[in-house]
N, C-alpha and C positions, 0 to 999 in steps of 0.2 A: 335198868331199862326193862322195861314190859313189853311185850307185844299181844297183841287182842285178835286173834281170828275168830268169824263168827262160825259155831257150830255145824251149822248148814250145808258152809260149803267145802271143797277141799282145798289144805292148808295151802298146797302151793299149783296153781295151776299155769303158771306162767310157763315150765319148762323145768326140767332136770334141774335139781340142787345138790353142787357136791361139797361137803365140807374137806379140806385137807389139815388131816393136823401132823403136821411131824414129830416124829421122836426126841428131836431135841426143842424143848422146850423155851430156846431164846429167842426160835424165831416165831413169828406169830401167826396164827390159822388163817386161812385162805379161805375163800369160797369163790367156787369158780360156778358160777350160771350162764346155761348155753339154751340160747334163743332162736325161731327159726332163723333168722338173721344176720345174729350177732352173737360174741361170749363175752362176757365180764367176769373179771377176777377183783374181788374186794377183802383188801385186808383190815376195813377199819376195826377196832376194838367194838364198838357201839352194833355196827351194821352184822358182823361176825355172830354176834349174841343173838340178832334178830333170827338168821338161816338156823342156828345151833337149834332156837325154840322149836323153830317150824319144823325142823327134823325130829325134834323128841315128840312133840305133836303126831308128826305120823307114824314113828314109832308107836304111837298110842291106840292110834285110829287104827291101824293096819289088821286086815283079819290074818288068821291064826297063818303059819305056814302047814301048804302039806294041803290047803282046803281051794284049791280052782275052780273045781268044779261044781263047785258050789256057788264060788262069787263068780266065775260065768253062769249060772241059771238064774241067777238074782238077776246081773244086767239084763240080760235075756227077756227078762220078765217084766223090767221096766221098759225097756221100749217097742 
């Protein structure tokens, strides 16, 4: 399964995405998403793969560590 974010915008804007993966390996990853509202916990194999992407995604996106103050004068600068 694939999943398609467009460039643009940011991978996850909904709210906090946490993957959980345990050390033993027979049981299966979690991802737990918390909402202003609500939390969800989904263990499906398919839905798991989708959060995994969108985490390696921003892993990608993510500027460098060590650099704030820099991505603060950018925002700054945008609005």
């Amino acid at each position: 399964m694939g999943a398609t974010v467009p460039p643009w915008r940011p991978p996850c804007r909904g709210g906090p995405i946490t993957l959980l993966r345990l050390p033993d390996r027979q049981l299966p990853d979690v991802v737990y998403l918390e909402q202003l509202a609500s939390a969800w916990y989904c263990d499906e194999p398919h839905e798991c793969e989708f959060y995994r992407h969108i985490m390696n995604r921003l892993g990608v996106q993510a500027e460098p560590a060590g650099s704030p103050q820099a991505i603060l004068s950018e925002i700054l600068r945008e609005t």
